[in-house]
C-alpha positions as CSV (number, residue, x, y, z in Angstrom):
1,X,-172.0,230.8,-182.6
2,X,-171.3,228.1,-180.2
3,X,-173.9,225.0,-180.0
4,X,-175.9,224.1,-177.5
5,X,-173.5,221.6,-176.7
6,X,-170.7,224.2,-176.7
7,X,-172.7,226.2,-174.3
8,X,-173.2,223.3,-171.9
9,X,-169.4,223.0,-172.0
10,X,-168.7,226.6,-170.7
11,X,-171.6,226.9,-168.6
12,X,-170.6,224.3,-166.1
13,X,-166.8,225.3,-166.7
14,X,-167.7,228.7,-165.3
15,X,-170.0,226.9,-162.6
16,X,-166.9,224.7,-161.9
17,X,-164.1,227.5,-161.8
18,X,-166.7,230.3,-159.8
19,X,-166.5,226.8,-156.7
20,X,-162.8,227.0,-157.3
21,X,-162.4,230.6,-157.0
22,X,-164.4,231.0,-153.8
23,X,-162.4,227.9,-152.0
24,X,-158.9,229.2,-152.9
25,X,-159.4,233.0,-151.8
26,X,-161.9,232.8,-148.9
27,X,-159.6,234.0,-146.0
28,X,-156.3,234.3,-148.3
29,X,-154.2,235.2,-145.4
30,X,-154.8,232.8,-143.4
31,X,-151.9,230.1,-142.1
32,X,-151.6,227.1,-144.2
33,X,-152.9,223.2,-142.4
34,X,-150.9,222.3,-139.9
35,X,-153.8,220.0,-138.3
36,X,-152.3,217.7,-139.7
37,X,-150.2,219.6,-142.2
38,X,-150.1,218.4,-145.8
39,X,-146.2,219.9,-146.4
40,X,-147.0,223.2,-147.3
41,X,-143.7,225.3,-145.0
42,X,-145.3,228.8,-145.1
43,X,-142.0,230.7,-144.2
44,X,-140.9,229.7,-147.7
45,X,-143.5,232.4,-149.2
46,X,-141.0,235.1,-148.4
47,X,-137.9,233.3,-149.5
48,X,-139.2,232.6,-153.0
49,X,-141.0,236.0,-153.5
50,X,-137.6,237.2,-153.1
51,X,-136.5,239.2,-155.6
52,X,-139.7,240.3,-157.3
53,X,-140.6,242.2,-153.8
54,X,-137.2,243.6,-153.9
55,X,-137.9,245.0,-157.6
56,X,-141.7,245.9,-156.6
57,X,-139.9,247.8,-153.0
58,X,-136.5,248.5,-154.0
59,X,-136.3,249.2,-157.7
60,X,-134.0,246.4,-158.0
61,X,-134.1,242.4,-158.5
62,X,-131.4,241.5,-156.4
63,X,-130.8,243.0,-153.0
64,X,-128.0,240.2,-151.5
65,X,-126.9,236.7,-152.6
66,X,-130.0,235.1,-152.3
67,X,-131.6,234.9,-155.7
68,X,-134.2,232.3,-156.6
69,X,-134.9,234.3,-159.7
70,X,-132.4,232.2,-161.1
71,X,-134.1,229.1,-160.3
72,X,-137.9,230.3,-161.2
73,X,-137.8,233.2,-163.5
74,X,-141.4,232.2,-164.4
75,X,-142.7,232.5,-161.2
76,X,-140.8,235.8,-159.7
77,X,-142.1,237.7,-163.0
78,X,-145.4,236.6,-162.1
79,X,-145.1,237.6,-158.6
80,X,-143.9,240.5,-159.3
81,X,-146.7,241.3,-161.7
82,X,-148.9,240.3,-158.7
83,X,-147.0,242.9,-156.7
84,X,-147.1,246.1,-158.8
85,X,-150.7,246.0,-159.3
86,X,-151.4,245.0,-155.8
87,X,-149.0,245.7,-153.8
88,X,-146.6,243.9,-151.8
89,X,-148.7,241.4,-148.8
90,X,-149.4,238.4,-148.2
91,X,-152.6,237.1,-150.0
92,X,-150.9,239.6,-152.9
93,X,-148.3,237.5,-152.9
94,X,-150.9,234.3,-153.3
95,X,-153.2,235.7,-156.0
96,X,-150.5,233.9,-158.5
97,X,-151.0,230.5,-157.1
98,X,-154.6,231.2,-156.5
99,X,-154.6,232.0,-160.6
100,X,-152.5,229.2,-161.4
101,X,-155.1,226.6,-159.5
102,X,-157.6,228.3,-161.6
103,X,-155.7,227.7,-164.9
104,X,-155.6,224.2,-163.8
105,X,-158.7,223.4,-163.4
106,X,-159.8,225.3,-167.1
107,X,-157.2,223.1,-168.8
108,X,-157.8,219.8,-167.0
109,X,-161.5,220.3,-167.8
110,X,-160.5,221.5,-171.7
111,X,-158.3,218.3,-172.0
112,X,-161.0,216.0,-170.9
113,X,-163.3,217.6,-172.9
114,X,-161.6,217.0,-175.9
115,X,-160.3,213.8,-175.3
116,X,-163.5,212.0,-173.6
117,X,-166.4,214.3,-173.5
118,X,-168.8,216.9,-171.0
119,X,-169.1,214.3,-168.5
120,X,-165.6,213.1,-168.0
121,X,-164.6,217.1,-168.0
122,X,-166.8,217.8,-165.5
123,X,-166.1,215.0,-163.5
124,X,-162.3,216.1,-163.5
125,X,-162.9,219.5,-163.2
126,X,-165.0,219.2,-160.4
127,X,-162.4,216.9,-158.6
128,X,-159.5,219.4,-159.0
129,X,-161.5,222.6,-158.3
130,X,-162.5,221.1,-154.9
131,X,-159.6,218.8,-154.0
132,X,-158.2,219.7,-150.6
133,X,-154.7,219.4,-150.9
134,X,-154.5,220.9,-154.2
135,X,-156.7,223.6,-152.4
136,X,-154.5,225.0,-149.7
137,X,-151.0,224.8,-152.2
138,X,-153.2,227.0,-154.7
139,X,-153.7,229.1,-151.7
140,X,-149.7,229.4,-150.8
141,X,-147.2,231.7,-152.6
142,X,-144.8,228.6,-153.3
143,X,-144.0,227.5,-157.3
144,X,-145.0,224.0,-157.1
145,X,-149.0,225.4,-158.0
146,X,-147.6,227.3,-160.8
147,X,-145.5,224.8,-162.5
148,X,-148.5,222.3,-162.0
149,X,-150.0,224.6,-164.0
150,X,-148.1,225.0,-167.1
151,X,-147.4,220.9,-166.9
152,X,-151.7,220.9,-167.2
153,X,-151.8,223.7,-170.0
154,X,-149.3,221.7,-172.1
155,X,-151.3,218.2,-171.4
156,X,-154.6,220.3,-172.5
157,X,-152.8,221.5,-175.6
158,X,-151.8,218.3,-176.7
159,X,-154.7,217.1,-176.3
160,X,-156.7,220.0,-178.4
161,X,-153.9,219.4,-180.9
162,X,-154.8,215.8,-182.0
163,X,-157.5,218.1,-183.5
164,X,-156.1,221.1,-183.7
165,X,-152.7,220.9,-184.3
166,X,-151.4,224.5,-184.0
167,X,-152.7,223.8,-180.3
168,X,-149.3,221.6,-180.1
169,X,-147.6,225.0,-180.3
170,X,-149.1,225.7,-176.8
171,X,-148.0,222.8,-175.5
172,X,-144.5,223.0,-176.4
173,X,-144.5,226.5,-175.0
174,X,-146.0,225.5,-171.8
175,X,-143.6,223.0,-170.4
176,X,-141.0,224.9,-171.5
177,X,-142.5,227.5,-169.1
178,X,-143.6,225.2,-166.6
179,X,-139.4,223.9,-166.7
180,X,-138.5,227.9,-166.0
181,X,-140.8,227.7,-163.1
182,X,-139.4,225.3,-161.8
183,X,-137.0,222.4,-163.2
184,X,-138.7,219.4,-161.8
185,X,-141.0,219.8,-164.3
186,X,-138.3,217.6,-166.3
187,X,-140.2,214.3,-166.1
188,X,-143.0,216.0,-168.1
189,X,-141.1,217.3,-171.0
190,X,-139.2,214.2,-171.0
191,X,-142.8,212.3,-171.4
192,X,-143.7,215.1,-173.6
193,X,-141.2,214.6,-176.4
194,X,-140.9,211.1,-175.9
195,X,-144.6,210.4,-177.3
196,X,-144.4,213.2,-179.8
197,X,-141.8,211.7,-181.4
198,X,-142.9,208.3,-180.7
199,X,-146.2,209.2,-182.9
200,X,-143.9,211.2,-185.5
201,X,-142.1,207.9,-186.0
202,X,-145.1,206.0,-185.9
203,X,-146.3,207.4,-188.4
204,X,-143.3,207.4,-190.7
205,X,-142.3,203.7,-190.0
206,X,-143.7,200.2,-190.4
207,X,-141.3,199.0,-188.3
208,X,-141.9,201.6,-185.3
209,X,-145.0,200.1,-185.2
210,X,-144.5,196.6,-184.7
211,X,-142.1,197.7,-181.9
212,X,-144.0,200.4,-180.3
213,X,-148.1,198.6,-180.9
214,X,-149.1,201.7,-182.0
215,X,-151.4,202.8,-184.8
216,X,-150.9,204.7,-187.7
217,X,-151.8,208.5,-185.9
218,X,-154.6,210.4,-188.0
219,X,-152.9,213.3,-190.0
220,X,-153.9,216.2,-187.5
221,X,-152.3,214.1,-184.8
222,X,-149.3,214.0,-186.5
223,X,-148.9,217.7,-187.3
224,X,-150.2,218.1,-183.8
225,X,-146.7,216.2,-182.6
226,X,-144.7,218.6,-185.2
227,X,-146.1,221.6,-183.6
228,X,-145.6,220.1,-180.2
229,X,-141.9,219.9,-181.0
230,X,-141.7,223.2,-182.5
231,X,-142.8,224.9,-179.4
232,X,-140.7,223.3,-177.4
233,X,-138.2,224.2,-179.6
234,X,-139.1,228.0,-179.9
235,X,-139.7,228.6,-176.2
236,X,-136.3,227.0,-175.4
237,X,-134.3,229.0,-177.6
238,X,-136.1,232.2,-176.4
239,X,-135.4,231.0,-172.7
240,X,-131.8,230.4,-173.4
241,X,-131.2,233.4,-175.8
242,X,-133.0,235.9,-172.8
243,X,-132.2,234.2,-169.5
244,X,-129.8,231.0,-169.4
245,X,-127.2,232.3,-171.4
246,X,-126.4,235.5,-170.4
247,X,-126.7,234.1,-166.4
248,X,-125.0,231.2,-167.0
249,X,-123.1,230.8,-163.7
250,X,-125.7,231.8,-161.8
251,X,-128.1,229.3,-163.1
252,X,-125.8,226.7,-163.2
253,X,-125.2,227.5,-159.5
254,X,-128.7,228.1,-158.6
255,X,-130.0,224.8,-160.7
256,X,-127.7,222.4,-160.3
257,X,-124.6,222.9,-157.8
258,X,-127.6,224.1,-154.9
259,X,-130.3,221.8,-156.2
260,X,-129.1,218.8,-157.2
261,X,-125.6,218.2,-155.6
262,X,-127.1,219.0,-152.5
263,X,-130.0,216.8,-152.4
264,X,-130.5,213.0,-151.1
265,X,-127.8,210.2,-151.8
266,X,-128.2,208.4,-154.9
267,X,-126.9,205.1,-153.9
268,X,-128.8,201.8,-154.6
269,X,-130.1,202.0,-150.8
270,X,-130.8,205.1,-151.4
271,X,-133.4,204.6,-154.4
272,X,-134.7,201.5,-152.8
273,X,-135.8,203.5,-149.6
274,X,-137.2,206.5,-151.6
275,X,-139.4,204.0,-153.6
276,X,-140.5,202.1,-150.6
277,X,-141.7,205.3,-149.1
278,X,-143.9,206.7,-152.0
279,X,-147.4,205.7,-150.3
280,X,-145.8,205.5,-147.1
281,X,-144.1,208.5,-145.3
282,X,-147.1,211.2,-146.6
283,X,-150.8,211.0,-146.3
284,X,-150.6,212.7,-149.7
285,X,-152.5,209.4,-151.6
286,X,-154.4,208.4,-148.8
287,X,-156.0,211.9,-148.9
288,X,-157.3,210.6,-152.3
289,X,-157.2,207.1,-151.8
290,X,-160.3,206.7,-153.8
291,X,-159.1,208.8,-156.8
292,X,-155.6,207.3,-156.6
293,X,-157.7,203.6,-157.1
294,X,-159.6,204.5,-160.4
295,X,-156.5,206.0,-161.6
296,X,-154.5,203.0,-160.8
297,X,-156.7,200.9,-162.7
298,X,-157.0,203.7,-165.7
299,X,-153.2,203.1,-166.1
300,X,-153.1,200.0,-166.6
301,X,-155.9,199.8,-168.9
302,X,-154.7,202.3,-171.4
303,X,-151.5,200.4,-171.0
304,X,-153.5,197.0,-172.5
305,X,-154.9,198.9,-174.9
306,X,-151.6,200.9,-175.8
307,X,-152.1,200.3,-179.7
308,X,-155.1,202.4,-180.1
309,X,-154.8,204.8,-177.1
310,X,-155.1,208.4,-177.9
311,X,-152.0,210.5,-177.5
312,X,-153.4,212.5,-174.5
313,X,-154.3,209.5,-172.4
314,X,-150.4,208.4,-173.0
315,X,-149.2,211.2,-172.2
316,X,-151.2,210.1,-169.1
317,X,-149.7,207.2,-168.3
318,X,-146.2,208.8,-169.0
319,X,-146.9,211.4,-166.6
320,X,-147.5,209.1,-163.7
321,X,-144.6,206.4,-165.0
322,X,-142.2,209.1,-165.1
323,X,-142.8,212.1,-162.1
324,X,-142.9,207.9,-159.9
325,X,-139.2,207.5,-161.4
326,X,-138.6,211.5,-161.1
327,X,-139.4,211.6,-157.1
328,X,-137.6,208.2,-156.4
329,X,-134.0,209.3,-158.3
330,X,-134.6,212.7,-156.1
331,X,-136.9,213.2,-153.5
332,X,-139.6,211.5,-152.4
333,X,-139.3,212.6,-149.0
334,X,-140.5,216.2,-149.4
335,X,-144.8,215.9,-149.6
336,X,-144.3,219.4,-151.9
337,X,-143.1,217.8,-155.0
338,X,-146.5,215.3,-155.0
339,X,-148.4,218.0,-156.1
340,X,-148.1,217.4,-159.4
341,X,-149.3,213.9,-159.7
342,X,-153.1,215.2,-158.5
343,X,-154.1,216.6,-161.9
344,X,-153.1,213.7,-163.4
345,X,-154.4,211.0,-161.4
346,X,-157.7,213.0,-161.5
347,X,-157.6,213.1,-165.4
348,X,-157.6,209.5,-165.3
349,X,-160.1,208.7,-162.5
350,X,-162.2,211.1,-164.9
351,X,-161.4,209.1,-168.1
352,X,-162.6,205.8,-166.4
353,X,-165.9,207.4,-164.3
354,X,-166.5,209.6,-167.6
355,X,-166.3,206.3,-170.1
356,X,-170.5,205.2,-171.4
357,X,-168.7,202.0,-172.7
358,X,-166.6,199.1,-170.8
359,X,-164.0,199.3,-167.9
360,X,-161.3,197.7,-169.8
361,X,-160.3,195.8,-172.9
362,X,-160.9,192.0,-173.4
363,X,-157.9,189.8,-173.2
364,X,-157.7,188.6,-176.8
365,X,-157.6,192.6,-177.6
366,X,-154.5,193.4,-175.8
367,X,-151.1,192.1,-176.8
368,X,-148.5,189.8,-175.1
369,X,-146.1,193.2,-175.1
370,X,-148.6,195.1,-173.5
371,X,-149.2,192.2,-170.9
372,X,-145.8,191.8,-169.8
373,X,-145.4,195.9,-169.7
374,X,-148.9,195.8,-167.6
375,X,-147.6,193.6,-165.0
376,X,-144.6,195.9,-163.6
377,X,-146.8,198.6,-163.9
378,X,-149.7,197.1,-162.1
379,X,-147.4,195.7,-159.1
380,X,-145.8,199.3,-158.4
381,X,-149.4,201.0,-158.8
382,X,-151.0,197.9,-156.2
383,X,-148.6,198.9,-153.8
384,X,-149.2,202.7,-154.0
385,X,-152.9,201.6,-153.4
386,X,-152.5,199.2,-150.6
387,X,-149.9,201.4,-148.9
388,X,-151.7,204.2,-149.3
389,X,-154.5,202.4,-147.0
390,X,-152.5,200.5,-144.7
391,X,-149.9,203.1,-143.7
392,X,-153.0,204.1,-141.4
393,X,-152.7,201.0,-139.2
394,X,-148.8,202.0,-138.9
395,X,-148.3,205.8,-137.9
396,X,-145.1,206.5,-137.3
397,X,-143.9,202.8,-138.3
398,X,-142.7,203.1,-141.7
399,X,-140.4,200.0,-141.7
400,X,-144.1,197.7,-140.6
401,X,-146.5,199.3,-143.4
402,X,-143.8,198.8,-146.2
403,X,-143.1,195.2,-145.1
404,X,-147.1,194.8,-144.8
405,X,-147.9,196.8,-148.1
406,X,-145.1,195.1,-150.0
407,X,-146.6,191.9,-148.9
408,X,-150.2,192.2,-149.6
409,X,-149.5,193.9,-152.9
410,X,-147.3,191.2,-154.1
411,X,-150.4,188.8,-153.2
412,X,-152.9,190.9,-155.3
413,X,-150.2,191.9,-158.1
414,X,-149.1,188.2,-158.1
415,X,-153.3,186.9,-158.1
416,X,-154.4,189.2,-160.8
417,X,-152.0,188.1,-163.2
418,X,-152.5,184.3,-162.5
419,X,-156.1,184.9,-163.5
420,X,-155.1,187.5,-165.9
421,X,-157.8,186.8,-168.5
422,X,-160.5,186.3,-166.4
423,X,-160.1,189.8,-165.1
424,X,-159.9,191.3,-168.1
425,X,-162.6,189.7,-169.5
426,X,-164.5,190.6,-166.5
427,X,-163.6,194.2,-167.2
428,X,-164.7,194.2,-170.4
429,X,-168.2,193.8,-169.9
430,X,-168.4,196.0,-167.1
431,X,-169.4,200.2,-167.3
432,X,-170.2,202.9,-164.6
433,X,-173.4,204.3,-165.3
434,X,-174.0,207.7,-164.7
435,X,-175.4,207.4,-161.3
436,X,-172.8,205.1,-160.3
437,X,-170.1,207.9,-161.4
438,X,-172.2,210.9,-159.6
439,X,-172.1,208.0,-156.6
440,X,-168.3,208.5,-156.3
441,X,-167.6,211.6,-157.8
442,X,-169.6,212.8,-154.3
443,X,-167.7,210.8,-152.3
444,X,-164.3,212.1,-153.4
445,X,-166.0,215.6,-153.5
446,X,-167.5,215.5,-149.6
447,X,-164.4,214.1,-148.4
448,X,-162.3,216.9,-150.1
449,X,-164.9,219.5,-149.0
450,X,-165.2,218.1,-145.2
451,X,-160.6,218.3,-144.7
452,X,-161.8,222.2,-145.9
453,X,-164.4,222.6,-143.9
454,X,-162.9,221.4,-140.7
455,X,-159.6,223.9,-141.8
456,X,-161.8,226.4,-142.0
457,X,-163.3,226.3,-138.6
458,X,-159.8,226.0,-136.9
459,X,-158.2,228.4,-138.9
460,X,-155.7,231.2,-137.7
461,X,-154.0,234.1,-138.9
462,X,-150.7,234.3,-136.7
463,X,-148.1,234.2,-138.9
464,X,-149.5,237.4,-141.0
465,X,-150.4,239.0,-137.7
466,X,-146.4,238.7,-136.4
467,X,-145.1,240.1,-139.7
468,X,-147.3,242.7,-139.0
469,X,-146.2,243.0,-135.8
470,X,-142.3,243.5,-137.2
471,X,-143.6,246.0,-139.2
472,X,-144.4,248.0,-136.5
473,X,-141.1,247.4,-135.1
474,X,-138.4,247.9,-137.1
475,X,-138.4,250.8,-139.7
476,X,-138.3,250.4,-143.4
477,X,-135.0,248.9,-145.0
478,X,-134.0,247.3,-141.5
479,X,-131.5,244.6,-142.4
480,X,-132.6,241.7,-140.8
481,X,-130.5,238.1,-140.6
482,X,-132.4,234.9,-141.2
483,X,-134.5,233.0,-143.6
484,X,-137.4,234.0,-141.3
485,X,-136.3,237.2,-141.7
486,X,-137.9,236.5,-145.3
487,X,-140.6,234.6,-144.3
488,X,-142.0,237.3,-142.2
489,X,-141.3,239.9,-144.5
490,X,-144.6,240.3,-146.4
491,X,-146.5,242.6,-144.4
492,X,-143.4,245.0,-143.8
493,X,-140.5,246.5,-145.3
494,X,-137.5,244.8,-143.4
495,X,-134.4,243.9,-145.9
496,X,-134.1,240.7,-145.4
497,X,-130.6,239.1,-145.2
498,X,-131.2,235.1,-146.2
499,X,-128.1,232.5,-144.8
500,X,-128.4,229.0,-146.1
501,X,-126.2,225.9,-146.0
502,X,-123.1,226.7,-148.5
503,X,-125.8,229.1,-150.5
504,X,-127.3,232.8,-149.9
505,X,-125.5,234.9,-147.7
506,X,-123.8,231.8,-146.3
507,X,-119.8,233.0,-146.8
508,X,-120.0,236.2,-144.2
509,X,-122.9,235.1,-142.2
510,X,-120.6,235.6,-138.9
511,X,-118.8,238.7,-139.9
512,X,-122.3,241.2,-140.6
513,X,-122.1,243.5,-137.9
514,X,-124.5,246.2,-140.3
515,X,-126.9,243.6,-140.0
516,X,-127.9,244.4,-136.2
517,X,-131.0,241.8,-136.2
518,X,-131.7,238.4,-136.6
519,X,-135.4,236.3,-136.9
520,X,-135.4,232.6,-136.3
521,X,-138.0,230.1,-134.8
522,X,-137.0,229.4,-130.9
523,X,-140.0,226.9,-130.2
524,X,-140.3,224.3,-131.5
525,X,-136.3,224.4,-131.3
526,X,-133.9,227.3,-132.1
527,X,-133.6,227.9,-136.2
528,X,-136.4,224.9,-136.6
529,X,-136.8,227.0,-140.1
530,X,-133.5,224.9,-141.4
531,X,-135.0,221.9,-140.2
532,X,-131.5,220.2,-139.2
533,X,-130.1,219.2,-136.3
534,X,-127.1,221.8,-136.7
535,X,-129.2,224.6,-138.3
536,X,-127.3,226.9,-139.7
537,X,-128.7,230.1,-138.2
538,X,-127.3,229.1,-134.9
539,X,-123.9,229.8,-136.6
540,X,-124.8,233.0,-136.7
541,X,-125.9,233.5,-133.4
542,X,-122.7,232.1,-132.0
543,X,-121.1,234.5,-133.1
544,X,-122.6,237.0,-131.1
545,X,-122.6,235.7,-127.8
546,X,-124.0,238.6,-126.3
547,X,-127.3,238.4,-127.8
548,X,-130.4,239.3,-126.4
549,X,-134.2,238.3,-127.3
550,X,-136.0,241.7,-127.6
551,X,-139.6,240.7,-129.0
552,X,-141.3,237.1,-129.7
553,X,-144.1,236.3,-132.0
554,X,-146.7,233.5,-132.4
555,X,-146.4,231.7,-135.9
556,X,-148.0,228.2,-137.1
557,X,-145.9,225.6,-138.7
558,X,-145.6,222.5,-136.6
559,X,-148.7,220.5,-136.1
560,X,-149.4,221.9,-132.7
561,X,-149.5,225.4,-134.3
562,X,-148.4,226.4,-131.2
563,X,-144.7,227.7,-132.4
564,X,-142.8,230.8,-131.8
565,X,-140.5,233.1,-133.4
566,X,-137.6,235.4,-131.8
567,X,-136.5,238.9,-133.2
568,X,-133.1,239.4,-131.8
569,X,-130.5,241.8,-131.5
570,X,-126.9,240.5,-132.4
571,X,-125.5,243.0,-129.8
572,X,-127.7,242.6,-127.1
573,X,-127.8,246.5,-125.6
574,X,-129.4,246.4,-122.1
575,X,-132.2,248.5,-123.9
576,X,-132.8,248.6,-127.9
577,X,-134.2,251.2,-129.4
578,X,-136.6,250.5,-132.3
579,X,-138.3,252.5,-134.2
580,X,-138.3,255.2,-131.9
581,X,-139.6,253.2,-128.9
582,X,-137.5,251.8,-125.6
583,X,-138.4,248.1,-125.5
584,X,-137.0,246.2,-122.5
585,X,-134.3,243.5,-122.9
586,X,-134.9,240.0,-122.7
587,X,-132.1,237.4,-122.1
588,X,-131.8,234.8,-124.9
C-alpha cells in the first residue's frame, strides 16, 4: 500500500491532470489563436492526418502521393486509433494531442518527483498543465504535441531509472518513438546517449572523470544508463526491421530529400541570423518570460555544479544546449518547432522554485572547467532573457532589438563574470521559501490562465463550420485539388488531392482533369496556404484558365481571422452542379 506520502503524490497529480484535461478539451473544435497567433497553421490538421483518415474512410493508407506516414508513423497510427473508435472529425482528430499534453504533464510531474520532490512536481506540473501555448498545440491535431511527449516520457524514465533502472528501458523506447513521430526529436536522443554513456564511462574510468568532473554514478544509475541504451537499441532495431527498411525510398524521400534539402540555407550568414532570431522573431519566450528567467539561471547552476549533478537534471541542461543548436542548424524561423523547449524550461524553473536549500553553489565549490563552460552558456541564455523582453519595444524591427539585446546582454554577461564570485557566493546563501515559490508559481499561472481566458471569450468556430459546409456540397469521394482541400477535409468525405513544391502530387498537378475542383485561400491572397510569393497552387489554376469561383467560406488563420477560402471548379461551367443542386457561377 502506498504511504501517505505516496498518496499526496497522486492526489494532486490527478488534481493537476483533471485542470489539464478540462483546458485542452473545453470547445475542441474551436479555431486555434490567431489574436495574436502563437504559430499553430490549422489547415495542417488535415494534411498530417492524411493517411490514417484515408485507412479509417477508405480501407487504405495511401490514397495519392502524399504520404506523411512516412515521416510520422507514430503519430498517423495514433490518429488512426483516434479515428476508428471515434470517428473521423475534427476534435476526433485532436483527442491524440489532447492525450499527448496529458502524458506530458504525468511525466514531467513523475520526473520531478523523483528527482527533487512533491513540491517541485507540483510546481512543474502545475506550470505545464496550464501553460498557454503549450495549451492550444495540445489542442491541435499537429505532431509537434506528440513528439513533445515521448521526449518527456523518456526524460521521466531516466529519471525513475537512477532508481529504478529497468525504468531506463522506457526511456530508450520513448525517444525512439518520439524520433518516429517526428525526426526533430534528434537533439534529444543525441543528449540522451551522450550522458548515458558519459555516466557508463564515468563510471568505468578514472580518467573520464578528471575530464568530464563527474562523480563516480551510484550502481542503479549505472545500470539505469545500460538499460537506457538497451532501449534505444531494441526500439530501433524493431523500427528499422518493421518500418525503415522495407520503405526505404520512401522514407529517405519523405525524411531527408523533402525535409532537409529543402529547408533554410546553411551558410555561415545563415546560422548567424537564425541564432540572432531565437528570442526575437516569436513571442514564444516572452509568453513565458518569467519561466524562461528561473530556467536560465537553473542552467547555469547545474552547469557549476556539473560534478555532482544528477543525471536527470543533465539531461536538462543537454536538452536546452542542444534543441538551441538543433533550431539554429535548421529552423528557427518556424514558432512550431519551440514547443519542445516548454517542458524543459519548466522542469528547471521547477527544480530551482522546488529547492528548500540554496539558489546556487559557492564559488570555491565549482571548478575552473565548469566556470569557463558557464560563461558561453550564460551569455547565449542572457540574451534569450533580455531579447525575450526587449523585442516588445521593437515590433516588427528585428534588426533594432538584436542590436539592442545583443548589447545589453553582453553588458550583463560581461558584469556577472567580472564579479563572478561575488555572485555566486551571493547565490549560495540565498533559498525561495515556500511562499515566495507559491508567489511566482501564481504569477506564471494567471498569466498563462488570463492569454486563455481572453481566447476563450473571442473564440470562433469558422474553419469547422466551412468544412462542414463542403460536406454538404460535394458528395463523398469528390477529388478535390489543394492542400486546403486537406485541411478542410475533417468534417466531410472529399478525396483530397495534395500539390506541394517538388513533393505530393506536385509532377501532374496541371494535367488532372478527373480532378474537377480545387480549394485554396483567396483572401488574405490567392494560395496564402503555401505561404510564398509564387504559391504553388496558382500553377494549377493556370492551367485552367477558364475557372470559375462557385462557393467561398470563412476560415481563421491570419491575425485578423477575417480570411476566406474559394472552392473552385477547374472548368468553370456557366452552372455547376453539385450534389444534386444548381449553384450559380461566380467569376474568379
Amino acid at each position: 500500500m502506498p504511504d501517505r506520502a505516496g498518496w499526496s503524490l497522486v492526489t494532486t497529480l490527478l488534481i493537476v491532470l483533471a485542470g489539464a484535461a478540462a483546458l485542452r478539451t473545453a470547445w475542441l473544435t474551436a479555431d486555434p489563436p490567431t489574436q495574436p497567433a502563437i504559430g499553430i497553421i490549422w489547415h495542417d490538421e488535415g494534411a498530417w492526418v492524411h493517411n490514417a483518415r484515408n485507412r479509417a474512410l477508405w480501407g487504405t493508407w495511401r490514397t495519392d502521393q502524399w504520404n506523411p506516414v512516412f515521416v510520422t508513423p507514430v503519430f498517423t497510427a495514433l490518429e488512426y486509433g483516434a479515428f476508428r473508435a471515434f470517428g473521423v472529425g475534427t476534435w476526433q482528430a485532436r483527442t491524440v494531442p489532447v492525450m499527448s499534453g496529458l502524458v506530458a504533464v504525468a511525466f514531467l510531474y513523475a520526473g520531478l518527483a523523483a528527482l527533487a520532490g512533491h513540491r517541485a512536481a507540483l510546481i512543474g506540473g502545475a506550470l505545464l498543465a496550464s501553460n498557454y501555448v503549450f495549451v492550444m498545440w495540445n489542442r491541435a491535431a499537429l505532431i509537434e504535441s506528440s513528439m513533445t511527449a515521448f521526449i518527456v516520457g523518456s526524460w521521466a524514465a531516466y529519471a525513475i531509472a537512477e532508481r529504478r533502472p529497468v525504468a531506463g528501458l522506457l526511456a530508450g523506447i520513448a525517444v525512439v518513438l518520439a524520433w518516429f513521430t517526428k525526426a526533430a526529436a534528434a537533439f534529444f536522443l543525441a543528449a540522451l546517449v551522450f550522458d548515458a554513456m558519459t555516466t557508463i564511462l564515468v563510471g568505468w574510468s578514472a580518467r573520464a572523470r578528471r575530464l568530464t568532473g563527474i562523480s563516480v554514478p551510484a550502481p542503479a544509475a549505472l545500470r539505469g544508463a545500460w538499460w537506457t541504451l538497451g532501449g534505444i537499441a531494441a526500439g530501433g532495431a524493431v523500427m528499422l526491421a518493421v518500418f525503415v527498411l522495407p520503405y526505404w525510398s520512401e522514407y529517405q524521400f519523405y525524411n531527408w530529400q523533402m525535409s532537409v534539402t529543402r529547408k533554410p540555407a546553411y551558410t555561415l550568414r545563415a546560422l548567424v541570423d537564425r541564432a540572432s532570431w531565437l528570442p526575437i522573431v516569436h513571442d514564444f519566450f516572452t509568453r513565458m518570460w518569467l519561466v524562461t528567467s528561473v530556467a536560465a539561471l537553473a542552467v547555469v547552476t547545474i552547469v557549476l555544479k556539473w560534478r555532482e549533478a544528477r543525471a536527470a537534471e543533465r539531461l536538462l541542461v543537454l536538452w536546452v544546449l542542444l534543441g538551441l543548436t538543433e533550431l539554429v542548424v535548421h529552423d528557427a524561423g518556424n514558432e512550431r518547432r519551440y514547443l519542445m523547449f516548454i517542458p524543459a524550461f519548466i522542469a528547471l524553473a521547477a527544480l530551482v522554485l522546488g529547492r528548500t536549500g540554496s539558489v546556487g553553489p559557492r564559488s570555491a565549490d565549482a571548478g575552473a572547467f565548469s566556470r569557463w563552460i558557464a560563461i558561453p552558456i550564460l551569455l547565449v541564455l542572457a540574451y534569450i532573457v533580455v531579447g525575450s523582453l526587449l523585442r516588445l519595444a521593437h515590433l516588427g524591427e528585428i534588426g533594432n532589438a538584436v542590436r539592442f539585446s545583443a548589447a545589453l546582454a553582453a553588458v550583463l554577461g560581461l558584469l556577472i563574470v567580472w564579479r563572478w564570485r561575488a555572485v555566486c557566493d551571493w547565490l549560495s546563501v540565498q533559498s525561495i521559501t515556500g511562499r515566495a515559490a507559491l508567489a511566482l508559481t501564481a504569477i506564471a499561472l494567471i498569466g498563462d490562465l488570463g492569454q486563455y481566458g481572453q481566447w476563450a471569450m473571442t473564440r470562433s468556430y469558422k474553419n469547422h463550420q466551412a468544412s462542414i459546409a463542403l460536406g454538404g456540397v460535394l458528395p463523398t469521394g469528390t477529388l478535390v485539388h489543394g492542400k486546403l482541400a486537406n485541411g478542410l477535409s475533417l468534417e466531410n468525405r472529399i478525396q483530397p488531392i495534395f500539390v506541394g513544391r517538388g513533393f505530393g502530387n506536385y509532377e501532374d498537378r496541371a494535367t488532372r482533369d478527373d480532378v474537377r475542383y480545387v480549394l485554396t485561400y483567396i483572401s488574405p491572397s490567392l494560395g496564402y496556404e503555401s505561404q510564398r510569393q509564387n504559391p504553388v497552387i496558382k500553377e494549377v489554376l493556370d492551367a485552367y484558365p477558364d475557372r470559375a469561383t462557385i462557393m467561398t467560406f470563412d476560415v481563421a488563420e491570419t491575425a485578423t481571422g477575417q480570411d476566406k477560402a474559394a472552392l473552385i471548379d477547374k472548368f468553370g461551367a456557366a452552372s455547376t452542379r453539385v450534389n444534386g443542386q444548381t449553384t450559380g457561377r461566380e467569376e474568379d
